[in-house]
C-alpha positions as CSV (number, residue, x, y, z in Angstrom):
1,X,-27.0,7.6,-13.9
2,X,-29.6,4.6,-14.5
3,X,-27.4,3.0,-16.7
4,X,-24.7,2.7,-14.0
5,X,-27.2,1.5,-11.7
6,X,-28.0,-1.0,-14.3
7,X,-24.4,-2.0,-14.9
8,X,-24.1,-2.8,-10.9
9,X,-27.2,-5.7,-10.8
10,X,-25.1,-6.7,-14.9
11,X,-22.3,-8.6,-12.6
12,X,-25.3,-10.2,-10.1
13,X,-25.9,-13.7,-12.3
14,X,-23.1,-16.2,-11.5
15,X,-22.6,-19.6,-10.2
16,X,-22.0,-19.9,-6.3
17,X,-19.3,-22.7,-6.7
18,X,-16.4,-20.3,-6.9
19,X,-14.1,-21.6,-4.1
20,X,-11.0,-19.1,-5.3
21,X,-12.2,-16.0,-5.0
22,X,-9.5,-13.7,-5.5
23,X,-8.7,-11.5,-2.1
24,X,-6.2,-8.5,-1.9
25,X,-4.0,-10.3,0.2
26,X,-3.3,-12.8,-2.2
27,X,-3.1,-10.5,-5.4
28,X,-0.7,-8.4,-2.8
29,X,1.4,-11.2,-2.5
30,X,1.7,-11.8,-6.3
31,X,-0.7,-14.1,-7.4
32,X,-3.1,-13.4,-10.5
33,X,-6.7,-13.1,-10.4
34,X,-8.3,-14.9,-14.0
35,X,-11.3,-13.6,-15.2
36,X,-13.1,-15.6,-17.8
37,X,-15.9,-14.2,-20.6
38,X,-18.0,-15.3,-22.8
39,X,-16.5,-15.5,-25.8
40,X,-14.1,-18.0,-24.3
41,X,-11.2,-14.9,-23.8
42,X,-9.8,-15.1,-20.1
43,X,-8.1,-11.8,-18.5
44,X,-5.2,-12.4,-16.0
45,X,-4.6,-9.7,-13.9
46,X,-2.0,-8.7,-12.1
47,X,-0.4,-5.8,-9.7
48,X,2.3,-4.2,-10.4
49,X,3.1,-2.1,-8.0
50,X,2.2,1.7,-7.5
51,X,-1.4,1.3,-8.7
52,X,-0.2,-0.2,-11.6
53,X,-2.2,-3.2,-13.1
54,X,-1.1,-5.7,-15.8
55,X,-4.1,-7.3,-17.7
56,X,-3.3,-10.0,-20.5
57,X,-6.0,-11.8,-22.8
58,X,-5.9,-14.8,-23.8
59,X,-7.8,-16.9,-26.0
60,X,-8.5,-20.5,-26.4
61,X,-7.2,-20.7,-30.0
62,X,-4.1,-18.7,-29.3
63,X,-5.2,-15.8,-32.1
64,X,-5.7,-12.2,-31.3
65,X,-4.1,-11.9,-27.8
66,X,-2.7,-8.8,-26.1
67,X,-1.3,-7.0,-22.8
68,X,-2.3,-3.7,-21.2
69,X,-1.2,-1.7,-18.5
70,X,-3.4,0.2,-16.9
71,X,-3.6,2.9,-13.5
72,X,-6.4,0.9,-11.4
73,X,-7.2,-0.9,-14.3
74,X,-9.1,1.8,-15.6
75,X,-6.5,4.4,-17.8
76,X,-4.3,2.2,-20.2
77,X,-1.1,3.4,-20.4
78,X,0.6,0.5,-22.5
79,X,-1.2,-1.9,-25.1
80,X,0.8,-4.6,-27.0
81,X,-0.1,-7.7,-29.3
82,X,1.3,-10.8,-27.8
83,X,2.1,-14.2,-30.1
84,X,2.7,-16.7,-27.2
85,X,4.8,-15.4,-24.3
86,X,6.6,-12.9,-27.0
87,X,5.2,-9.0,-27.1
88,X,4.7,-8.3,-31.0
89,X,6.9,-4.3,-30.5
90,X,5.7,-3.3,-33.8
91,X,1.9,-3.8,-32.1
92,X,2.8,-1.3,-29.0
93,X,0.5,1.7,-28.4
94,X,1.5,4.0,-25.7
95,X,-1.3,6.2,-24.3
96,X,0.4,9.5,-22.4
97,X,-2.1,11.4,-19.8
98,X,-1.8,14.8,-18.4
99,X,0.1,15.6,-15.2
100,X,-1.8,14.6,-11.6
101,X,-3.9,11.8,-13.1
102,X,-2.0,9.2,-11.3
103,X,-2.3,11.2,-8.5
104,X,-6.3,10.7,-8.1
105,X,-6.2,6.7,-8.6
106,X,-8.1,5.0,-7.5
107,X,-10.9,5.8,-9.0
108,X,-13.7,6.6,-6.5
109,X,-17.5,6.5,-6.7
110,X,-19.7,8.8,-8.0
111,X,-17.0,10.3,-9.8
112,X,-16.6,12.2,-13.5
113,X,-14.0,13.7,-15.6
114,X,-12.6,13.9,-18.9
115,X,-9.3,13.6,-19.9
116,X,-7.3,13.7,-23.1
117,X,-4.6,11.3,-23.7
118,X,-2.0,11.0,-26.4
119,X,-1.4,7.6,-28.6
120,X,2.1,7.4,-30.0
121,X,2.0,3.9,-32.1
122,X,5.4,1.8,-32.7
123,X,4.5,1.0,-36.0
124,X,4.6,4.7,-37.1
125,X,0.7,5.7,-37.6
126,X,0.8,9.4,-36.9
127,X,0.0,9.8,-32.8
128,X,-3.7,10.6,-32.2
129,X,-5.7,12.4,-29.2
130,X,-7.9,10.3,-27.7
131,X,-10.6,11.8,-25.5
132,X,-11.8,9.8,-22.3
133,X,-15.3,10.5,-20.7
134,X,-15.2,8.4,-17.2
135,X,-18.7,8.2,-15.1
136,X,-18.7,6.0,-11.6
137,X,-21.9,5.5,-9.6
138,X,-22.2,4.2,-6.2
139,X,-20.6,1.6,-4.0
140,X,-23.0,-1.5,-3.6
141,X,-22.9,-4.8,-3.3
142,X,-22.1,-7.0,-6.3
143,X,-21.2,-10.8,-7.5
144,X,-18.6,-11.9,-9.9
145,X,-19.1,-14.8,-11.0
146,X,-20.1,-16.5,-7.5
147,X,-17.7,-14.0,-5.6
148,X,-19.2,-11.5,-3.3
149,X,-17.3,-8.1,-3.4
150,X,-18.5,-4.5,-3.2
151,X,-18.1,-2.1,-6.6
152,X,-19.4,0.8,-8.4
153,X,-20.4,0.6,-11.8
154,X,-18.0,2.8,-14.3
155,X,-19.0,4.3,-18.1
156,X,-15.6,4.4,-20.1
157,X,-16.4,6.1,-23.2
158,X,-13.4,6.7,-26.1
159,X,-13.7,9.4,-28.5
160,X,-11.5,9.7,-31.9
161,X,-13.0,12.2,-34.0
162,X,-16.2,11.3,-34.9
163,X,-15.6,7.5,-33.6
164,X,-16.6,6.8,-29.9
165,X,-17.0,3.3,-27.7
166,X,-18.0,2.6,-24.4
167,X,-16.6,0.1,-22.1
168,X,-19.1,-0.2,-18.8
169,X,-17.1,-2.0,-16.1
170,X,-17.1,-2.8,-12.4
171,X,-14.4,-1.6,-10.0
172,X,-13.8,-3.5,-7.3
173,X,-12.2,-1.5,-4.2
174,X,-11.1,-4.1,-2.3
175,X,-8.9,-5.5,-5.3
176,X,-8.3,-2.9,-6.6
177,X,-9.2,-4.2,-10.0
178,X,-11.8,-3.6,-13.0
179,X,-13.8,-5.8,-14.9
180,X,-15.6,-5.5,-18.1
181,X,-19.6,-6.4,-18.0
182,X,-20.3,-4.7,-21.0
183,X,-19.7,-3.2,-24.0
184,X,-21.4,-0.3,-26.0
185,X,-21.0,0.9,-29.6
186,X,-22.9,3.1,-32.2
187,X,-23.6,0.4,-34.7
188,X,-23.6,-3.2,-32.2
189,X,-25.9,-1.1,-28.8
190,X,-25.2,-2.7,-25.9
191,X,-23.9,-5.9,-25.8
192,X,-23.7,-8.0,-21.9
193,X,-20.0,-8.9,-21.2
194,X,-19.8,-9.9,-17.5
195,X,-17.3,-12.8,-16.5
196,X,-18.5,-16.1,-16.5
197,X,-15.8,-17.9,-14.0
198,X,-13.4,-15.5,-11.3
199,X,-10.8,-17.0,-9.8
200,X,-7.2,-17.5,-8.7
201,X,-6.8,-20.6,-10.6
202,X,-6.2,-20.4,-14.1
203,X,-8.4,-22.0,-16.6
């Protein structure tokens, strides 16, 4: 569990001149929070309703963009290639989990399972099992990016075969959101992937 302790003090470095912070009331209401990285790519999410959360990336040179669903912005149940505003269907992967797993979002601290989900691709790649290895750590106080929440640290690891990669994130209760801080795979190690810039206004 150090490396979840780890991930938690990850989100700490930020400027203080946030002045947007996003707050549940106003992503309740509709509005989007925008989470910026380093690499230039900013996340918009969104609620949806029923624990749903809609995450699109976008990029400054318009190349490589996407949408996901996702329960608590944790399990993604939809993933689709986006050129502009128009969803690319050929793109769409649609993840099916098994039955009760919406029923235990959100995820909670110091938390584990394992479950298996099922890809089915719209371009007609033969459907895949994807196993998903989920760790949380403890509630504690963390900074996005100049904005002062609490989170726990979560290890997302993806299996296929003999393939794996991790995705260590943040979840934010009070949002009810997740963010990324940093990524982890056999070849790359760990690589530091907090936001730079959170906030309600978009880039």
């Amino acid at each position: 569990m150090r490396l979840l302790s780890i991930l938690v003090l990850a989100g700490l470095p930020g400027s203080a001149m946030a002045t947007d912070c996003p707050t549940r009331a106003e992503l309740d209401q509709g509005a989007t929070a925008y989470a910026t990285y380093p690499d230039g790519g900013t996340v918009g999410l969104r609620w949806l309703g029923a624990g749903m959360i809609q995450e699109t990336t976008r990029f400054p040179d318009g190349e490589g963009e996407f949408r996901m669903i996702s329960m608590g912005g944790v399990f993604i149940i939809d993933e689709v290639n986006l050129d502009g505003d128009e969803e690319l269907e050929n793109s769409r992967i649609l993840s099916r989990f098994p039955g009760g797993l919406h029923e235990k979002m959100p995820v909670r601290p110091d938390t584990e399972m394992t479950v298996t989900a099922m890809n089915r691709f719209a371009d007609g790649t033969e459907s895949e099992e994807e196993v998903i290895e989920m760790k949380s750590g403890s509630l504690a106080a963390i900074t996005i990016a100049g904005c002062p929440y609490q989170g726990f640290p979560i290890l997302l690891t993806y299996h296929w075969d003999a393939d794996f990669f991790t995705s260590m994130m943040t979840h934010l209760p009070e949002l009810g959101l997740s963010l990324e801080l940093a990524r982890m795979d056999p070849d790359g190690g760990t690589q530091p992937y907090a936001p730079e810039r959170f906030s309600l206004t978009p880039p």
